[in-house]
N, C-alpha and C positions, 0 to 999 in steps of 0.2 A: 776239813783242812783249814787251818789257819791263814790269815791275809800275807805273814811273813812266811810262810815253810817252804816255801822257793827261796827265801834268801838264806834260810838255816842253812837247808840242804846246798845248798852252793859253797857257807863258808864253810861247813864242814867237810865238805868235797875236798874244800883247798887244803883242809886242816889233812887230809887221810894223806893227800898228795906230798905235801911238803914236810909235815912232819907226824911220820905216822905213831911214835911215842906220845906223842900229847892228846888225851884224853878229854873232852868234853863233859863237865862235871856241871857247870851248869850256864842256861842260855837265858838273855831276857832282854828284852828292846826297851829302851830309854827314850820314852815320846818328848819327855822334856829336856834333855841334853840331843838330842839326835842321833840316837848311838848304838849300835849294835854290840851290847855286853857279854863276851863268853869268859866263862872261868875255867880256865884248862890246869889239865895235871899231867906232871911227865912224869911218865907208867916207868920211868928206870930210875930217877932220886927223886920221886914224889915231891919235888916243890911246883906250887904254884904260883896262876897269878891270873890277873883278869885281864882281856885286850877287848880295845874298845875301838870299833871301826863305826866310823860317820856313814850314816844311811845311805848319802850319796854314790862315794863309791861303788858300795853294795846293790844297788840300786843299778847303777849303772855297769855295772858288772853282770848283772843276770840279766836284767832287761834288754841294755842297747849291747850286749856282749863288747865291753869293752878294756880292752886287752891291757889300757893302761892305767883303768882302773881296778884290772885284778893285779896287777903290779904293784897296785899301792896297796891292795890287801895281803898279797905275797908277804911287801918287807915287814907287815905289822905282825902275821905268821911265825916268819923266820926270826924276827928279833926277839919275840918273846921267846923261842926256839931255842936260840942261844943263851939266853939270859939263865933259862931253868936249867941247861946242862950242864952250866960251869959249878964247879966242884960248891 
């Protein structure tokens, strides 16, 4: 088991939750920018796009369970969310 796969599995969590059309295509942690890179596709007008959440958060979201750090993972979620389903 990888030193990140609690935080995969966390933002992917959020991803089933909030928006269960957006597909996980590919995942990779950014040591030099501090960044947790996913490139999602939504499985109904196949466009993508990559969201990039700061360790912190993520971090602080699985670790100290912190609610308004997964808030700020939510709106990064939900905005790519919107973004890919406009026509």
């Amino acid at each position: 088991m990888g030193e990140d796969d609690k935080y995969w599995d966390a933002i992917e969590a959020r991803l089933r939750a909030l928006a269960p059309d957006l597909k996980v295509e590919l995942k990779t942690h950014d040591d030099n920018r501090g960044n947790f890179v996913v490139l999602i596709r939504h499985a109904r007008t196949g466009k993508s796009r990559e969201i990039e959440l700061p360790e912190d958060p993520v971090w602080d979201m699985v670790d100290n369970l912190d609610k308004r750090q997964e808030a700020h993972v939510d709106k990064a979620i939900l905005e790519a969310k919107s973004e890919l389903e406009e026509p």
